[in-house]
C-alpha positions as CSV (number, residue, x, y, z in Angstrom):
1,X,98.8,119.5,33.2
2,X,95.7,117.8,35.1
3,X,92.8,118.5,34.0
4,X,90.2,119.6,37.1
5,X,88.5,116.0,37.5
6,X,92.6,114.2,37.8
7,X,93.8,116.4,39.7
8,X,90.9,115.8,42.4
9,X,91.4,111.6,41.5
10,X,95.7,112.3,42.2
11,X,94.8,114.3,45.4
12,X,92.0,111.5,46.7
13,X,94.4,108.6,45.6
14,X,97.7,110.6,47.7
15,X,95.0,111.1,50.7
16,X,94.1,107.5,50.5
17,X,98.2,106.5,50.4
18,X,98.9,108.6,53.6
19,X,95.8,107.6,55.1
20,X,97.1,104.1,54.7
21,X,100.6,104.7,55.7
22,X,99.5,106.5,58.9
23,X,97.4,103.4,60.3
24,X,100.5,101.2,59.1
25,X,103.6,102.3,59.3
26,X,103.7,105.6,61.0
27,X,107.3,106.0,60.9
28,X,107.5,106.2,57.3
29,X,103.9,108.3,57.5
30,X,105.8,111.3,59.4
31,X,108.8,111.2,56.7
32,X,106.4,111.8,54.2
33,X,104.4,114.5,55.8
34,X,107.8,116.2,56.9
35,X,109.2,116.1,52.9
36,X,105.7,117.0,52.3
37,X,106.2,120.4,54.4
38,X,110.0,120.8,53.3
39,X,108.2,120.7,49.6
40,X,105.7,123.6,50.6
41,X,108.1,125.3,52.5
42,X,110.8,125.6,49.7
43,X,108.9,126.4,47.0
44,X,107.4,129.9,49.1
45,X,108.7,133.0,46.4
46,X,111.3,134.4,48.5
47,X,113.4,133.8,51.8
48,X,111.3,135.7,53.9
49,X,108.2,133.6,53.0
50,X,110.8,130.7,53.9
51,X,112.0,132.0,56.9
52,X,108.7,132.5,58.2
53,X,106.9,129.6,57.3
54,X,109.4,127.3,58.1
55,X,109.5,129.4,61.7
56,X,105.9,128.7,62.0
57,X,106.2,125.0,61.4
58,X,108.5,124.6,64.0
59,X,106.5,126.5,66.3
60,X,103.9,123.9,65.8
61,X,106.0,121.2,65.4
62,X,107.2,122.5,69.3
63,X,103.9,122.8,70.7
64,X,102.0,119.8,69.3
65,X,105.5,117.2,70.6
66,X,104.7,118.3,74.3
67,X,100.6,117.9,74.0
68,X,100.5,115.4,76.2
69,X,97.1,113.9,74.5
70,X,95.5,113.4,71.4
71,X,92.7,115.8,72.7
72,X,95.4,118.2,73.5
73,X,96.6,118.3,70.2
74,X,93.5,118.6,68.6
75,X,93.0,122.1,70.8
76,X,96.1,123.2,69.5
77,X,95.7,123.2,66.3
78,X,92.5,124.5,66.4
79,X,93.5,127.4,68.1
80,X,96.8,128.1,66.2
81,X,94.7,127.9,63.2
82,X,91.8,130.8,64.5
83,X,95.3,132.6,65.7
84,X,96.5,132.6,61.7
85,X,92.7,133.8,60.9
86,X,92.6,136.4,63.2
87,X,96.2,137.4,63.6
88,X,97.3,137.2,59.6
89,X,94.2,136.4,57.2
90,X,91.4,139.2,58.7
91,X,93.6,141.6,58.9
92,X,95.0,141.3,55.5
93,X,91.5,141.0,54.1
94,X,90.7,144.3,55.9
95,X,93.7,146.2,54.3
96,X,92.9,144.7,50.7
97,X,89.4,146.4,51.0
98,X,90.8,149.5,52.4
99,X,93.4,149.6,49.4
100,X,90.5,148.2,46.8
101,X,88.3,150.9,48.1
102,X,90.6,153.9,47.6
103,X,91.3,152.5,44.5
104,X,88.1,152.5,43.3
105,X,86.6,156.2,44.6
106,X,90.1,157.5,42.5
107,X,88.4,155.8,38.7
């Protein structure tokens, strides 16, 4: 196991490959982020978490390949990431703190 300080070395020296490989040689650059995302997506706990991420990425993968522009894109994934913060993360926080709290006025 990595200690904190290699772990953050691995992850700059893998940001610093793909950066690479995206300005020169962008064919090989989208293999890698797609086994990248197969990696993330298969190693989710159960099939549902599978299913649903890997539902997800194609619904991005869909609506960023007919952007039309670079700007476009960049839109895009902005707002499909405030739609994960506002659709899934908020109100999952909200329900943890409504569970935390009931469990804490029962001690």
């Amino acid at each position: 196991m990595l200690d904190r300080s290699n772990r953050h070395r691995h992850w700059l020296d893998e940001h610093d490959r793909l950066s690479n490989l995206f300005r020169n040689d962008r064919l090989s650059f989208e293999r890698e982020r797609r086994a990248l995302i197969r990696a993330v997506i298969n190693n989710s706990r159960t099939e549902m978490g599978r299913h649903r991420l890997a539902k997800l990425q194609k619904k991005w993968d869909h609506m960023l390949k007919h952007a039309c522009s670079e700007h476009n894109r960049f839109i895009l994934i902005q707002m499909l990431f405030w739609e994960q913060v506002n659709d899934r993360w908020l109100p999952a926080l909200k329900d943890y703190r409504k569970d935390l709290t009931e469990w804490h006025s029962r001690l």
